[in-house]
N, C-alpha and C positions, 0 to 999 in steps of 0.2 A: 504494500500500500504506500509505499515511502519513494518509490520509483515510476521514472515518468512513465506512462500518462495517467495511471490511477492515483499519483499525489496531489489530481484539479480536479477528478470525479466528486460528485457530490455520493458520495459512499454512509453507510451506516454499518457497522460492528456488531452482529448480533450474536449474542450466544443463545442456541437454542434450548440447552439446559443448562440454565445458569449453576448449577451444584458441578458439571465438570466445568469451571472455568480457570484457563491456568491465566498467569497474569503475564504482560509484554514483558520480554530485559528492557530495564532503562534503557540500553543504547537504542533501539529500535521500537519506539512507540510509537502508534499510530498516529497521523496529520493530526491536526487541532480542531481539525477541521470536520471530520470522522469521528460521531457521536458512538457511544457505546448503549448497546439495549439489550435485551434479555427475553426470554422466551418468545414463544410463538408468534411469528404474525398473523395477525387480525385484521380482515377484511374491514375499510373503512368506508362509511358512507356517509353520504352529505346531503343535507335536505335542501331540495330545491326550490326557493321561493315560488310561490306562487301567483302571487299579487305585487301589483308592478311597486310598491311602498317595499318589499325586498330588496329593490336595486337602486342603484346613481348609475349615473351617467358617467365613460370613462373620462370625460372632462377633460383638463388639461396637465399635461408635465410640471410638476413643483422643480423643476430642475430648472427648462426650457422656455416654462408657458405657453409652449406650443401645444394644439390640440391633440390628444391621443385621438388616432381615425381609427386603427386597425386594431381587435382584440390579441393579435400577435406580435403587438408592439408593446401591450400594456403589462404590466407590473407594479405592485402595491409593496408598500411595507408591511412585512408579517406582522408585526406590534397590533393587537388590537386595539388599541388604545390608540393608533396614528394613523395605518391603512393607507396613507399620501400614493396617491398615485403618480407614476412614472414612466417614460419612453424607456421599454427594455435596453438599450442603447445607452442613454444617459444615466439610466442608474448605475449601469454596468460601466461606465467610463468613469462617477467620480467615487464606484468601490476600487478603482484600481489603483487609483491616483496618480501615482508618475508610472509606472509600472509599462510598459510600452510593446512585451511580448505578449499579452496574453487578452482571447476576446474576453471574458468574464473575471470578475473576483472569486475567488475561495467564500467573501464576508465582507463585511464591510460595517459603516454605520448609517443610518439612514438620517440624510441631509435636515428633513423634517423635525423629526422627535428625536434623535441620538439614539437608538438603538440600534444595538447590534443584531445583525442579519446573516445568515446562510445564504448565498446562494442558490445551493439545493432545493433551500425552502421557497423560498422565493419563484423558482422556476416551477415547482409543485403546484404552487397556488393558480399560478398562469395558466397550466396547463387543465387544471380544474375545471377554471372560469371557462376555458373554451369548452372541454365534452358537456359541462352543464348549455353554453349556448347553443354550442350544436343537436341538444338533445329540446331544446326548447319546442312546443310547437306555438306556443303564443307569438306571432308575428310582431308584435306590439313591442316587445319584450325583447327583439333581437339587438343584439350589440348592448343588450344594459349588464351591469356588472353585477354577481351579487353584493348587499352591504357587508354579511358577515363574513369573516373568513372561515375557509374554507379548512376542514381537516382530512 
């Protein structure tokens, strides 16, 4: 996990029975980046608004002020508490900061509220907002984002 390309993956650590867990050598622990978790995975689902007072509007970039057009542009901060919307692009140029080889951050902190941010998570959520629009059939409703986030 420490070598390229899987040291930019947005990866998770799972142990599936956490009672055999052996622990990393210090010299070789995994990224900072690569959360650790514990048993089984569990199907998650998401409840999909119904009523159009579920969504906003993807508005504009807090980065840019420019208008988000495309739901494959947009990008929120995970924070629930901030949610600030943003041009995947621009959020992703000021996680990197000077950094100059690389399209995405590992993390970052978000411009709006100061929180710290995943990547991973961040691209999750994205990718949410879309199968929930594609799965939309309320015509009304297309292109609106949900409020809540997404797990």
């Amino acid at each position: 996990m420490n070598s390229r390309p899987w040291n930019r993956f947005a990866l998770t650590f799972r142990w599936l029975l956490p009672i055999e867990e052996l622990p990393f050598p210090e010299e070789i622990l995994p990224p900072k980046h690569v959360p650790k978790k514990y048993g089984l995975i569990e199907k998650s689902t998401s409840e999909v608004p119904a009523e159009k007072n579920g969504y906003v509007e993807k508005g504009e970039c807090r980065l840019c002020g420019e208008e988000i057009e495309r739901l494959n542009q947009f990008v929120r901060c995970p924070a629930f508490v901030c949610s600030a919307h943003f041009h995947a692009k621009c959020l992703s140029s000021h996680g990197l900061g000077g950094e100059r080889y690389q399209l995405y951050p590992l993390d970052g902190n978000c411009p709006r509220c100061g929180r710290r941010y995943l990547w991973g998570d961040v691209i999750r959520d994205q990718r949410m907002v879309i199968r929930i629009d594609e799965a939309k059939t309320d015509t009304s409703l297309k292109g609106l984002v949900p409020k809540a986030l997404l797990s």
